[in-house]
LOZAPA-418526 format. One record per residue (C-alpha): residue number from 1; residue in one letter; x, y negated, z negated. Coordinates in steps of 0.1 Angstrom, whole numbers, always signed. Layout:
<recs>
+-----+------+-------+-------+-------+
!  nr ! rest !     u !     v !     w !
+-----+------+-------+-------+-------+
! NUM !    a !     X !     Y !     Z !
...
+-----+------+-------+-------+-------+
</recs>
This chain:
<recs>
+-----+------+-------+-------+-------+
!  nr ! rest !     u !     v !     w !
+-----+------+-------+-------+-------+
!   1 !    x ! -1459 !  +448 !  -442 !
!   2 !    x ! -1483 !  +419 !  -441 !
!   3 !    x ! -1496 !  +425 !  -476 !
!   4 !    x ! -1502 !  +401 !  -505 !
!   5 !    x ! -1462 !  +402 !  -516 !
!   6 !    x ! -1455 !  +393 !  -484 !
!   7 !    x ! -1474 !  +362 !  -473 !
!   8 !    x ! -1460 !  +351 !  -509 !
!   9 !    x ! -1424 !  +354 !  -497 !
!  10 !    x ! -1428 !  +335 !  -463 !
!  11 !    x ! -1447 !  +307 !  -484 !
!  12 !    x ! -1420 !  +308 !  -512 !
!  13 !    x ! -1393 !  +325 !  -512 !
!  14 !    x ! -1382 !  +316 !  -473 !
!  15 !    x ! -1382 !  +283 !  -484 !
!  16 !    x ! -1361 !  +282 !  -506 !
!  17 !    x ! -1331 !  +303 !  -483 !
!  18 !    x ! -1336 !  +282 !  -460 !
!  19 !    x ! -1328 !  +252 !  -482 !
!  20 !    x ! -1299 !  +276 !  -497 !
!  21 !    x ! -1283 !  +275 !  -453 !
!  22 !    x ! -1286 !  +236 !  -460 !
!  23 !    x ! -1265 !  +238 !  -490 !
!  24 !    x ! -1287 !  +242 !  -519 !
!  25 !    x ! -1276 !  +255 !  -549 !
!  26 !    x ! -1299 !  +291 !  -565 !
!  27 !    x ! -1301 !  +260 !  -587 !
!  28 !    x ! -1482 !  +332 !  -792 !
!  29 !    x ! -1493 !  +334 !  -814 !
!  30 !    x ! -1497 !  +298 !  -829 !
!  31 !    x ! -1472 !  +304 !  -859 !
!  32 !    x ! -1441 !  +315 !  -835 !
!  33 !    x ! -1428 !  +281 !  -833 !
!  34 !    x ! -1410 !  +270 !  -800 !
!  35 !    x ! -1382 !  +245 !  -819 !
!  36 !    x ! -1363 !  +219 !  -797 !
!  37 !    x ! -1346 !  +191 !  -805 !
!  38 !    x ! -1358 !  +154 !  -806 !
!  39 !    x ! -1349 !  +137 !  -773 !
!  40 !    x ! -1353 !  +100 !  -772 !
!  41 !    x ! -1360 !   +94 !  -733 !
!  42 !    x ! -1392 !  +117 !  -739 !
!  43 !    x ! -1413 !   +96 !  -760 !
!  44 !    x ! -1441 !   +92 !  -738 !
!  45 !    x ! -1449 !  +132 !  -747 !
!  46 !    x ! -1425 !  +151 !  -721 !
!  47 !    x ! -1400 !  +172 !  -731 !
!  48 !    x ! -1369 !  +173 !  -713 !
!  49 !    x ! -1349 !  +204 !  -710 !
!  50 !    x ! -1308 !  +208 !  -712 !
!  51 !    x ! -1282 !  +201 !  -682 !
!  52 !    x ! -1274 !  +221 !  -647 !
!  53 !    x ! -1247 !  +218 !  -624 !
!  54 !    x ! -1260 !  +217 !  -589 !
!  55 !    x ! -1231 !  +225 !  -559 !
!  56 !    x ! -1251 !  +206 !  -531 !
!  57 !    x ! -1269 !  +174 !  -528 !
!  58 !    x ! -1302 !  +187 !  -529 !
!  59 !    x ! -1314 !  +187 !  -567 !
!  60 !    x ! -1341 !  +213 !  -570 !
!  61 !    x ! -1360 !  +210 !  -605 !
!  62 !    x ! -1379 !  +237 !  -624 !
!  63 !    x ! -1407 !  +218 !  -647 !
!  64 !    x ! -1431 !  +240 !  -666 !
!  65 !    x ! -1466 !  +219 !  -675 !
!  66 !    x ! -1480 !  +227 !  -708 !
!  67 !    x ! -1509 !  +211 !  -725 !
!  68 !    x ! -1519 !  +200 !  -761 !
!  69 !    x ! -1532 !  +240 !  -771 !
!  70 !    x ! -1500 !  +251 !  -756 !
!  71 !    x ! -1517 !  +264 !  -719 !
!  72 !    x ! -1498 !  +265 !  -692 !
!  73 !    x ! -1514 !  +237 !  -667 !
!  74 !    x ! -1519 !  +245 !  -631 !
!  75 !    x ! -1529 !  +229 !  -602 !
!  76 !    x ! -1511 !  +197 !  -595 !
!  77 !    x ! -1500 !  +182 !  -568 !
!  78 !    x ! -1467 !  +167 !  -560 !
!  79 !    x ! -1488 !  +135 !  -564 !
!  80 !    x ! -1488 !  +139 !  -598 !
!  81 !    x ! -1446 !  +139 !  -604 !
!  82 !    x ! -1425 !  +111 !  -606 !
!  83 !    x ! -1386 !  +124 !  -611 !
!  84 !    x ! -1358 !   +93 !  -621 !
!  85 !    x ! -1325 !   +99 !  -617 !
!  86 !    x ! -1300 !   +73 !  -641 !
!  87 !    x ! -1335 !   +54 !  -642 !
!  88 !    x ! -1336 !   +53 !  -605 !
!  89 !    x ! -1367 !   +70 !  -592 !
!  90 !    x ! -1361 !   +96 !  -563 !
!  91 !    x ! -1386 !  +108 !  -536 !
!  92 !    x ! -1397 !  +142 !  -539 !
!  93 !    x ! -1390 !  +165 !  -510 !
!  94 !    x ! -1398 !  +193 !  -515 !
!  95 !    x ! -1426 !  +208 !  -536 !
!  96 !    x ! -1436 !  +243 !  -548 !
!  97 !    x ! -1462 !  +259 !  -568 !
!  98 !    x ! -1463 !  +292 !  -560 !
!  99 !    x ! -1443 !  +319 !  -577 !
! 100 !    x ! -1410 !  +324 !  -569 !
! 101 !    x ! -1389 !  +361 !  -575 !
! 102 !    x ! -1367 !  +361 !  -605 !
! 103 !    x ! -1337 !  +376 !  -615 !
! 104 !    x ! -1335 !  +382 !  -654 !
! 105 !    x ! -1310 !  +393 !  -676 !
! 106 !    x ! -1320 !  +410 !  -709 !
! 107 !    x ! -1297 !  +401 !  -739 !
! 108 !    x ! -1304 !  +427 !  -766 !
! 109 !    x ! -1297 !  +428 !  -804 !
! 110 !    x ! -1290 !  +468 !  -804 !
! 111 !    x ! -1275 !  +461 !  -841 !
! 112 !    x ! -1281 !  +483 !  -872 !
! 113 !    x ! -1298 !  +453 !  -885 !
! 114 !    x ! -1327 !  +459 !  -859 !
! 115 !    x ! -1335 !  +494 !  -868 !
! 116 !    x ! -1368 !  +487 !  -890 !
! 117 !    x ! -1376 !  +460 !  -857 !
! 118 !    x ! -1371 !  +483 !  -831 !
! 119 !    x ! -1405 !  +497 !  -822 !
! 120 !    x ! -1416 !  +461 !  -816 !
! 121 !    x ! -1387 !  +449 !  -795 !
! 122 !    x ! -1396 !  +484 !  -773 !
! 123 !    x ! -1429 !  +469 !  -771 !
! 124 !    x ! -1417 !  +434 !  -767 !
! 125 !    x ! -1391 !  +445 !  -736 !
! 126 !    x ! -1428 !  +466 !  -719 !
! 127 !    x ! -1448 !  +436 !  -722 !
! 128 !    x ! -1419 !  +408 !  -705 !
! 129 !    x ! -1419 !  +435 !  -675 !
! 130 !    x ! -1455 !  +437 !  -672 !
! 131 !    x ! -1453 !  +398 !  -661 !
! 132 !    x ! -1430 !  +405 !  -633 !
! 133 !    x ! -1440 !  +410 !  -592 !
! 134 !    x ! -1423 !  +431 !  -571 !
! 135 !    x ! -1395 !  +411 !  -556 !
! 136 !    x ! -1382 !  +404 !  -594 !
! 137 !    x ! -1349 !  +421 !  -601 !
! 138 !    x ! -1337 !  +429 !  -638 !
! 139 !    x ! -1302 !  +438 !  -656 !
! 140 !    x ! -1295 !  +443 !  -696 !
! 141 !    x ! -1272 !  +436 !  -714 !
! 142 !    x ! -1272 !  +452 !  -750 !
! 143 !    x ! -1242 !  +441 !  -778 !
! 144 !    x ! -1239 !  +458 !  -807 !
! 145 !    x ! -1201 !  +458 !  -827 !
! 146 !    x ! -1193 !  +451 !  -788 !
! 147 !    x ! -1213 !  +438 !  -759 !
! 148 !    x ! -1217 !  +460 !  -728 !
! 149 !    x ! -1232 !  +459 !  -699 !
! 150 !    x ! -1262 !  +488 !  -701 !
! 151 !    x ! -1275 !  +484 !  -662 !
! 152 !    x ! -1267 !  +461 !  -635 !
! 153 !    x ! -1296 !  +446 !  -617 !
! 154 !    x ! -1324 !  +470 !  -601 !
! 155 !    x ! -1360 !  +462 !  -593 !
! 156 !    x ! -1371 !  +493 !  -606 !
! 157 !    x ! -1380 !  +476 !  -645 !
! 158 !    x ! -1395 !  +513 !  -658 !
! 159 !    x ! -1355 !  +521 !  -655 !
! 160 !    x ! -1352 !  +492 !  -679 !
! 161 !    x ! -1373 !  +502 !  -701 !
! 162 !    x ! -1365 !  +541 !  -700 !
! 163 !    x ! -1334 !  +527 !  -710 !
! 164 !    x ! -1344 !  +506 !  -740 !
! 165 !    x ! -1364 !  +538 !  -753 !
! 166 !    x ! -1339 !  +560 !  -759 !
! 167 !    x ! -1315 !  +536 !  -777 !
! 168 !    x ! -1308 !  +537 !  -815 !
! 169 !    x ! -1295 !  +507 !  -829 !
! 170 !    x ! -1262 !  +505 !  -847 !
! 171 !    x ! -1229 !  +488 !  -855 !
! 172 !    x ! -1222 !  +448 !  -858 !
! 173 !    x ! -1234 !  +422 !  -841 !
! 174 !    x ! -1210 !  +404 !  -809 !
! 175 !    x ! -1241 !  +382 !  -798 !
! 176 !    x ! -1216 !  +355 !  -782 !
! 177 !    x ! -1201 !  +379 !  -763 !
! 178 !    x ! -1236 !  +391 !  -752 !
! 179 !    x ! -1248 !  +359 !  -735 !
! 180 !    x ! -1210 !  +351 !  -721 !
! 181 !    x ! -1212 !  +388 !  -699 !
! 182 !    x ! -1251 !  +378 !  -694 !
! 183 !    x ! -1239 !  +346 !  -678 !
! 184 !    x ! -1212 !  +359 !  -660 !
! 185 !    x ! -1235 !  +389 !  -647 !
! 186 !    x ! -1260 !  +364 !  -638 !
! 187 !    x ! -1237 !  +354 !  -606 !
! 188 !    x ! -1242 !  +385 !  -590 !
! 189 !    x ! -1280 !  +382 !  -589 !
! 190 !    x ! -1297 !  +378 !  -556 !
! 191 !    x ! -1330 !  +361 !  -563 !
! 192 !    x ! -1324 !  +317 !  -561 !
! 193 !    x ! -1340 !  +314 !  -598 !
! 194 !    x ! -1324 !  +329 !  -626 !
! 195 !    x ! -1333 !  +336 !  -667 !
! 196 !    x ! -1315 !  +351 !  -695 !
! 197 !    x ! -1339 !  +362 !  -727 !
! 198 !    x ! -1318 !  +370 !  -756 !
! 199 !    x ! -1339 !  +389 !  -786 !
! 200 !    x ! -1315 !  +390 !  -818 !
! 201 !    x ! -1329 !  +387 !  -857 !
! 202 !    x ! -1293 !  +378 !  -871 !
! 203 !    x ! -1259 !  +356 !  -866 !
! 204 !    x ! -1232 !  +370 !  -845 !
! 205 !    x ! -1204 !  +385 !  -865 !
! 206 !    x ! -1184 !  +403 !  -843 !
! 207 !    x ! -1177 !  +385 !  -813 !
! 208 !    x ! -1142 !  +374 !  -792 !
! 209 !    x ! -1157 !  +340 !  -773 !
! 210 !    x ! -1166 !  +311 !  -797 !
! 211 !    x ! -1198 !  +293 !  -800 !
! 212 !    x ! -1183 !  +261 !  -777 !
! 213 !    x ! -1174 !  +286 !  -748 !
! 214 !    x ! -1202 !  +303 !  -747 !
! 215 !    x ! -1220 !  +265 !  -750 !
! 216 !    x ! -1205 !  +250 !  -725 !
! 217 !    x ! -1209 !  +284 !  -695 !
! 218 !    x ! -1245 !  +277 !  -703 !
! 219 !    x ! -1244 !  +242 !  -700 !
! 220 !    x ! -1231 !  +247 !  -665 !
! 221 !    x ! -1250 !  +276 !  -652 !
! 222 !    x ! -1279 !  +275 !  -628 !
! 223 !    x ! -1296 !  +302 !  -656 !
! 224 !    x ! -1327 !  +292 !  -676 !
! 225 !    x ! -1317 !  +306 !  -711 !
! 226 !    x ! -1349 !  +318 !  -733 !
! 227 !    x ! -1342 !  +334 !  -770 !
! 228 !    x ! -1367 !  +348 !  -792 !
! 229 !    x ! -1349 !  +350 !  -832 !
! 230 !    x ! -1365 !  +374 !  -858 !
! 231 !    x ! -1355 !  +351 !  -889 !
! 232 !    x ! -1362 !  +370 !  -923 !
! 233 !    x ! -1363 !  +341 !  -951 !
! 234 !    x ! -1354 !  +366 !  -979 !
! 235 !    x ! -1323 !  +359 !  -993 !
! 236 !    x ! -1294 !  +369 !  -976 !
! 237 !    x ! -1277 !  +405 !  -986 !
! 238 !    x ! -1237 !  +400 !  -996 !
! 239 !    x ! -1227 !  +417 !  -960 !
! 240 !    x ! -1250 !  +395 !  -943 !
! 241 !    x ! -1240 !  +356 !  -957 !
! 242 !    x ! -1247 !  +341 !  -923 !
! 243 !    x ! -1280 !  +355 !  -911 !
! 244 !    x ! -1300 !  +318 !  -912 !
! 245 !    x ! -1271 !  +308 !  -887 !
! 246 !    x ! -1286 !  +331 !  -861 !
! 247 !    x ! -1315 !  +309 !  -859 !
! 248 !    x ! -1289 !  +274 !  -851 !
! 249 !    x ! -1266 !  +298 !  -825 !
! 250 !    x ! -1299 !  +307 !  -806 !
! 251 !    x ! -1311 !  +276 !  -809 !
! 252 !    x ! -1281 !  +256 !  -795 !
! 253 !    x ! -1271 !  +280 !  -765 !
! 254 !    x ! -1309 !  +275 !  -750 !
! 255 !    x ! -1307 !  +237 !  -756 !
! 256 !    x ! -1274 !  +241 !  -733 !
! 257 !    x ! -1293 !  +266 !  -708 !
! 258 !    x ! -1321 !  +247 !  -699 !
! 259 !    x ! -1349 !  +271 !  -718 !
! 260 !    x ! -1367 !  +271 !  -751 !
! 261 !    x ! -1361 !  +291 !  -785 !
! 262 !    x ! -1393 !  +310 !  -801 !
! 263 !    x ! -1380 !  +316 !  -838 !
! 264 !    x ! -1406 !  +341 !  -854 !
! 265 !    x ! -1408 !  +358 !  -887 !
! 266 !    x ! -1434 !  +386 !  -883 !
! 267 !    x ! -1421 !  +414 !  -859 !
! 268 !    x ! -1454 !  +421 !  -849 !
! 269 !    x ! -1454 !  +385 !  -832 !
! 270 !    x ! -1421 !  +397 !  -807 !
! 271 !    x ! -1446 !  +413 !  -781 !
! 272 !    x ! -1467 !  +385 !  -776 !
! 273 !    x ! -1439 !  +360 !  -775 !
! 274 !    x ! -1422 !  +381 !  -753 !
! 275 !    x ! -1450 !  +379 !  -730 !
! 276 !    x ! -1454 !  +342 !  -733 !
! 277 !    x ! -1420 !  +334 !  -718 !
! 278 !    x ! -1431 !  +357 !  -687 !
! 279 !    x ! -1456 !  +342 !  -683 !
! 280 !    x ! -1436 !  +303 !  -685 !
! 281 !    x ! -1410 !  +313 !  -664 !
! 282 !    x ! -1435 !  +323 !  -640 !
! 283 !    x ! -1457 !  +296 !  -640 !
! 284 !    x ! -1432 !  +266 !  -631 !
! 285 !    x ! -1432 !  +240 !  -603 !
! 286 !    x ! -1402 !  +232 !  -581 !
! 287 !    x ! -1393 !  +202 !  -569 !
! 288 !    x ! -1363 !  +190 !  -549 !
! 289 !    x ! -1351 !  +159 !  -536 !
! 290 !    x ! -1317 !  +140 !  -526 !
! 291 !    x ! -1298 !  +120 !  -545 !
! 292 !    x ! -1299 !   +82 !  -536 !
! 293 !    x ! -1266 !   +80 !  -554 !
! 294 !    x ! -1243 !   +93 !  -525 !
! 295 !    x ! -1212 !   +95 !  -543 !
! 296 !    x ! -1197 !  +128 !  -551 !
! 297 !    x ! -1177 !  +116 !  -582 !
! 298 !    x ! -1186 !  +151 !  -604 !
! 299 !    x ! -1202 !  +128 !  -630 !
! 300 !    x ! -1232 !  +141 !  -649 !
! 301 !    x ! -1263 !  +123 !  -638 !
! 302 !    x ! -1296 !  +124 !  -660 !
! 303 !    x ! -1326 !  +133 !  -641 !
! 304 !    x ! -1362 !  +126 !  -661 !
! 305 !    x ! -1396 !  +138 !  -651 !
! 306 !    x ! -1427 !  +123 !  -657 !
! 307 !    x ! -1461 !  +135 !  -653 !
! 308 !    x ! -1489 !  +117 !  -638 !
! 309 !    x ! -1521 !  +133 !  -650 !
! 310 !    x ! -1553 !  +134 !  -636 !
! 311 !    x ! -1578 !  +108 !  -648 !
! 312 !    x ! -1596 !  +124 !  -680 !
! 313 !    x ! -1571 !  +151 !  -687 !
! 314 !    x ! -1557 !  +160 !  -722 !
! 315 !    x ! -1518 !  +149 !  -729 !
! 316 !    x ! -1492 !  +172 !  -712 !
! 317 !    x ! -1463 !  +181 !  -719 !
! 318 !    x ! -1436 !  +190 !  -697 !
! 319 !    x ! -1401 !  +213 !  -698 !
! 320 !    x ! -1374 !  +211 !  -674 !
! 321 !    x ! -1333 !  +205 !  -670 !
! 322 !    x ! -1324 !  +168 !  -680 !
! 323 !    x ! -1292 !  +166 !  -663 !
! 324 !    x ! -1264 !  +182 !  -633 !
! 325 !    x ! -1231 !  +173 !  -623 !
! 326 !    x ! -1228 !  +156 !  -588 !
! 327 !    x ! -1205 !  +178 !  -563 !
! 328 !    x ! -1170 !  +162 !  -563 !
! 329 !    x ! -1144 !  +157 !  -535 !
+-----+------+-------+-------+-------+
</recs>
């Protein structure tokens, strides 16, 4: 019992529950292009990522420290955050750089339109599990003219991926409806940290829940949302007019989950990508601290990060949730 995995879990993991008993919330290749949105408090090089909602006064923060070449940047020190709250700087608590378990949620575009892609997104879905450690848990979700739930969570990920090799992809496409039951799924998971990756080459054209519903769930999750979108530039086919508006949808639902969109145009690319975003959401500090704004009004507070790098190192740039929604009485 006192192996590797579990020295890890007292140093990591045991934390964090015991914050949770105080209240706190389970708050490539060069050409894929990782797009996000211009954001006007991060012109000093950080990148800030979308809102949370946070159900105790404890804000824990998940920043991800990249640098200039796009490698993942390791070993700093608490010393080296600053985190502002409404322009008001906090004092960091609580710190973490270890790895913490996950619990992921695979969104999968099992649509006709994937047939000549599917071999690769097989691949893609072996490589993503090959980043995971033991105490990581897994679920999938795959839509196709409807979105269903394939296997709840299990941390057995060959069972996943059995699963993903015997498919044969068909029918329309509810994406929408795909990331609304990944959401909702997403509340039964047990580990504190939580992602959703969503693989789709095409605009949803079959769904029930609109764009804005589906928006604003994410905006108010505790789930990191990462998509990867296959965008073919060909002109679209007559029964597929809105395929370039898979690439916005994607797009928009991470910038409201708090992750990053990889839009790619070269199949081959979806392993490696796939593997990159393992590898991010593993490789991610956590910091917490208390709000010196004691007021539980429910308003939405802005939270900013900034990174104080060692002397002589290269621009960074960092990723995390810009915003959360105070509790309320």
């Amino acid at each position: 019992m006192k192996s590797r995995h579990y020295r890890r879990w007292i140093r990591v993991y045991l934390p964090l529950m015991l914050l949770g008993a105080l209240g706190v919330p389970s708050v490539v290749p060069q050409n894929a292009v990782a797009r996000r949105r211009p954001n006007p408090s991060t012109a000093s090089g950080d990148r800030a990522r979308p809102d949370f909602k946070v159900d105790s006064a404890v804000v824990l923060i998940h920043v991800a420290i990249t640098d200039d070449k796009g490698r993942f940047v390791t070993g700093l020190a608490k010393e080296n955050f600053q985190v502002f709250e409404e322009k008001t700087e906090q004092k960091v608590k609580y710190f973490s750089a270890e790895e913490a378990p996950l619990s992921v949620g695979l969104v999968l575009d099992f649509s006709h339109s994937m047939s000549d892609k599917f071999n690769r997104l097989q691949e893609a879905v072996a490589q993503f599990l090959k980043t995971g450690n033991p105490q990581d848990e897994f679920c999938l979700v795959e839509f196709r003219d409807r979105a269903e739930l394939a296997m709840g969570f299990t941390g057995a990920p060959e069972e996943i991926q059995n699963r993903v090799a015997f498919v044969r992809p068909k029918g329309s496409t509810a994406l929408l409806d795909a990331v609304y039951l990944g959401l909702r799924q997403m509340k039964k998971a047990h580990n504190a940290r939580k992602a959703l990756l969503i693989v789709s080459d095409g605009a949803d054209n079959n769904s029930r829940f609109r764009a804005r519903d589906v928006e604003n769930l994410a905006r108010e999750s505790d789930v990191e949302i990462y998509a990867i979108g296959l965008v073919d530039w060909t002109p679209p086919q007559r029964e597929e007019p809105e395929k370039p508006a898979g690439a916005a949808l994607l797009d928009e639902i991470t910038e409201q989950g708090g992750g990053r969109y990889y839009q790619i145009d070269n199949p081959r690319e979806l392993p490696a990508v796939a593997e990159k975003i393992g590898r991010e959401l593993r490789h991610q500090y956590v910091l917490g601290y208390t709000s010196s704004n004691p007021e539980r009004d429910g308003k939405y507070r802005h939270v900013r990060v900034k990174i104080v790098r060692p002397a002589g190192q290269p621009k960074y740039w960092a990723y995390w949730k810009r915003g959360y929604y105070a509790l309320a009485d």
